[in-house]
C-alpha positions in Angstrom: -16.3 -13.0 24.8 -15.9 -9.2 25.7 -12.7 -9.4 24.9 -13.3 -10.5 21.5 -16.0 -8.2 21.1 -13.6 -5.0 22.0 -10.8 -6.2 19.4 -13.6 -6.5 16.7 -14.6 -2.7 17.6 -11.3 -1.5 17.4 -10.5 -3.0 14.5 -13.9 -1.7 12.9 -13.9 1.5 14.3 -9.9 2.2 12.9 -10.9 1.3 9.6 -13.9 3.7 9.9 -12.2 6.8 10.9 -9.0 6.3 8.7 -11.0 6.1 5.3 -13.9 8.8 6.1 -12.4 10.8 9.2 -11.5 13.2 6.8 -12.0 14.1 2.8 -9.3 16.3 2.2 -8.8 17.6 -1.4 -6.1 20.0 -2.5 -7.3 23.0 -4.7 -10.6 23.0 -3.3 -14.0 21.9 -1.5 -14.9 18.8 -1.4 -17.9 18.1 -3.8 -20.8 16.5 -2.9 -20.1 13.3 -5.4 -16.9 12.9 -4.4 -18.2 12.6 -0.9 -20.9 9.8 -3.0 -17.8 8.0 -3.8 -15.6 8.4 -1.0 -18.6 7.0 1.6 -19.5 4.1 -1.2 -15.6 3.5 -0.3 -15.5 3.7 3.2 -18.7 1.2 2.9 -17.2 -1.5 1.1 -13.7 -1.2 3.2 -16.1 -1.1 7.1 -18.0 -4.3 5.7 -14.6 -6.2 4.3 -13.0 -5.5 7.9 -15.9 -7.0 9.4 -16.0 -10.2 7.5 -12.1 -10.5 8.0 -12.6 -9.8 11.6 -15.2 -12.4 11.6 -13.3 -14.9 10.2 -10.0 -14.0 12.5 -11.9 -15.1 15.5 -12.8 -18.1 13.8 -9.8 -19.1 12.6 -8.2 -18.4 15.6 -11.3 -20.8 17.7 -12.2 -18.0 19.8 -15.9 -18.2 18.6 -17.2 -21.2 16.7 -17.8 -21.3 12.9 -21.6 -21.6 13.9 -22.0 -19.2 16.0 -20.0 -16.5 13.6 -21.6 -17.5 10.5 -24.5 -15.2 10.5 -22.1 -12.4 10.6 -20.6 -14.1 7.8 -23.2 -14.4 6.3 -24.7 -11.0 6.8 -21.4 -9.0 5.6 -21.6 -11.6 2.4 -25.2 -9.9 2.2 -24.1 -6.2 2.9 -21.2 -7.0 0.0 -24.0 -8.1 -2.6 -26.1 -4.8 -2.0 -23.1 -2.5 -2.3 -21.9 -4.4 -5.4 -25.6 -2.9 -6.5 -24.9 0.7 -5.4 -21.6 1.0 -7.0 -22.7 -0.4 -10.1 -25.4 2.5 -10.0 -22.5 4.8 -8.7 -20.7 3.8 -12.2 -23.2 4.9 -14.5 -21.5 8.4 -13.0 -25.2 10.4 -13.4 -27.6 10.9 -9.9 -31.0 10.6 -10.8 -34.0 11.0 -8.8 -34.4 7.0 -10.3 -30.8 6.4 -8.8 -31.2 7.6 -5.6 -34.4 5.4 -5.5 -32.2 2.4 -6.3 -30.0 3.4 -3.6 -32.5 4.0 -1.1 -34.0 0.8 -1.4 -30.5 -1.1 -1.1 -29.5 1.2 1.8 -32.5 -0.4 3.8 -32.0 -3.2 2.9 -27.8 -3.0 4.3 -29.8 -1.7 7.4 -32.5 -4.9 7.1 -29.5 -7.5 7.1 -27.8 -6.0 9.8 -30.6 -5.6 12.2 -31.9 -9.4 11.4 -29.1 -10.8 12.8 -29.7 -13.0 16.3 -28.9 -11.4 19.5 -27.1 -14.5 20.4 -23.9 -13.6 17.9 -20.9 -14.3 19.2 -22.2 -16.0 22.1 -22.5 -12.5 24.2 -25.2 -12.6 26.9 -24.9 -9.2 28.4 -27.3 -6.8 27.1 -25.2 -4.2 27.0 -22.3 -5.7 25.5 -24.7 -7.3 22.7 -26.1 -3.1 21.8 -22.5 -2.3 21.6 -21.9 -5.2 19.1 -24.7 -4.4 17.2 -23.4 -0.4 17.2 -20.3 -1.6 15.4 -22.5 -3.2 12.9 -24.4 -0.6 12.0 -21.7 1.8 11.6 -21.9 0.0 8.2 -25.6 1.2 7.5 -24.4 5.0 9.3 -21.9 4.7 6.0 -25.0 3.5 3.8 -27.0 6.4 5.3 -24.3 9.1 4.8 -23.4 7.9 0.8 -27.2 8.0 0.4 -27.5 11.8 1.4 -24.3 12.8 -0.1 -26.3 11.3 -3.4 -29.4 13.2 -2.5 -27.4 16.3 -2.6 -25.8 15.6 -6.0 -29.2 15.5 -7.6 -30.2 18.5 -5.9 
């Protein structure tokens, strides 16, 4: 299993630093909104390449359906909320009402990650189950960093 753990990380992790290792813009700083929308980016495209890497190892019979299905399930989850945040994104105004709305769905990214068993994947050593579960919430790290990039817009 550590092995399929690792390919998942570096699959996760690539995807991670390509989309937000840097926010380049020619002509000028990078403003705080489109930092907002680069992050609500680099969320939906971190959670996607989880589910796909999810369902790779499935497919492939490295892990059973059952025991990947609450990561399934919980990147279905994470997909819903940001669904929510972007469609607060699109009203294309930060509020202190917005970044209320977006608090509350950030936690709640952060809730369904942290609710998942401890038994995913099938991993029994402790420390390769806390660096699992650091991969996953890279995806509420991204949550956390469009959430302050918001706060500074309505600043």
């Amino acid at each position: 299993m550590e092995k399929h753990r690792k390919g998942f990380t570096v699959i996760l992790l690539c995807v991670v630093f390509a989309t937000v290792g840097c926010i380049h813009k020619t002509g000028g700083s990078v403003t705080p909104w489109e930092q907002v929308t680069t992050y609500n980016a680099a969320l939906a495209q971190a959670n996607n390449t989880a589910e796909q890497g999810a369902e790779a190892v499935v497919v492939s019979g490295l892990v059973s359906p059952s025991d990947m299905r609450p990561v399934i399930q919980t990147t279905g989850q994470v997909a819903t909320l940001h669904l929510q945040i972007t469609a607060i994104l699109q009203q294309g105004t930060a509020t202190a009402a917005n970044v209320a709305s977006v608090q509350t769905l950030v936690d709640q990214i952060k809730a369904s990650i942290a609710a998942l068993p401890p038994t995913t994947l099938g991993i029994k050593n402790p420390k390769s189950q806390q660096s699992f579960y650091a991969d996953l919430n890279s995806i509420g790290t991204l949550a956390d960093s469009l959430l302050a990039s918001l706060k500074l817009v309505v600043k």
